[in-house]
C-alpha positions, -999 to +999 in steps of 0.1 A: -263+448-615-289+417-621-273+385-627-283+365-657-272+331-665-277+315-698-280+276-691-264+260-726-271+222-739-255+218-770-240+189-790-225+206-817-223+239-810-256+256-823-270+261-788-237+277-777-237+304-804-276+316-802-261+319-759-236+343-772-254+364-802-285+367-775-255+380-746-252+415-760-288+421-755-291+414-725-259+429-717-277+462-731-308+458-708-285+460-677-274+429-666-244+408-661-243+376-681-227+342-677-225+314-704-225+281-683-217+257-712-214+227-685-236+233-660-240+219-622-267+223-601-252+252-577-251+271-609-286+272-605-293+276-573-271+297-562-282+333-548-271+353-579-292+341-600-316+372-608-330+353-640-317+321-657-317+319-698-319+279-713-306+271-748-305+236-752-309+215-784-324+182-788-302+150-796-308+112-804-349+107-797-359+140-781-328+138-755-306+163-737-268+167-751-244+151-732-233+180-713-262+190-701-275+151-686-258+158-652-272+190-652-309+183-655-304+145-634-295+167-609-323+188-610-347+157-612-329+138-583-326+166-558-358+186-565-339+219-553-373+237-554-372+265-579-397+288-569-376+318-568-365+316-606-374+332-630-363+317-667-368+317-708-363+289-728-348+284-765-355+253-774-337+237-807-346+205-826-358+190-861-397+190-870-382+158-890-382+144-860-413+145-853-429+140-819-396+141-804-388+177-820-377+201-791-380+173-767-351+185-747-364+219-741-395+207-735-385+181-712-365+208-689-394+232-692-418+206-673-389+199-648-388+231-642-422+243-640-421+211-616-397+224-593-419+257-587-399+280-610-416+304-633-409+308-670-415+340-685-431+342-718-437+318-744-407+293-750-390+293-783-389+261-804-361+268-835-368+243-858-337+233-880-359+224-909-370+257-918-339+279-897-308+275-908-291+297-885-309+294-851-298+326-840-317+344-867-348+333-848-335+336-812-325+374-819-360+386-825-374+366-797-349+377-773-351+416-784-392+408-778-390+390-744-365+415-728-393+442-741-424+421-731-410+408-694-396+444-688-361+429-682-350+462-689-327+473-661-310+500-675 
């Protein structure tokens, strides 16, 4: 069974629920999920890492939550080269904002492109202005890229 791990930034929690209302689905599609609410590196880059899921929300001006700075220092210190992943990114933040809005998932989606890894799909920017619940835009997109990627393994 395909590993999937879903990558969470969050500073009050809002990240960490859309990771767990998005697990079932991909639960369904056939593979085996991990929440990693504090991440390291090896997470990462270790070999069972079939595809890798970011939800991370934006803090302060367009910065990552604090437990996911290690996380993505370590990514931009050690340049692991990513080549081999494959990833999707939820992105949550506040058009109020604005030019920071989404800056954190925006930020980890250059690093990563950076490193050589692939993200498939459009990423999804929730914005908090106009989504109350984040999950009730990260359901649709998630049901969308599992049928568009054909993540299906099941």
């Amino acid at each position: 069974m395909p590993m999937l791990k879903i990558f969470v930034g969050t500073m009050y929690g809002g990240a960490l629920d859309v990771a767990e209302q998005v697990k079932p689905l991909f639960e369904e599609a056939g593979f085996e999920v991990a929440i990693l609410e504090n991440p390291v590196l090896e997470d990462l880059t270790g070999s069972d890492t079939d595809l890798a899921l970011f939800c991370v929300s934006t803090t302060g001006s367009g910065d990552y939550p604090g437990n996911f700075v290690p996380f993505a220092r370590a990514i931009a210190e050690q340049s692991p080269g990513l080549s081999s992943l494959r990833y999707g990114l939820i992105a949550l933040g506040d058009s109020s904002y604005g030019e920071t809005f989404c800056g954190a998932g925006r930020q980890l989606d250059e690093l990563l492109q950076g490193q050589g890894a692939q993200r498939l799909g459009e990423r999804l920017e929730v914005d908090a202005m106009e989504t109350f619940m984040a999950d009730d835009a990260a359901l649709p997109w998630a049901e969308e890229w599992i049928e568009s990627q054909a993540l299906k393994v099941a």
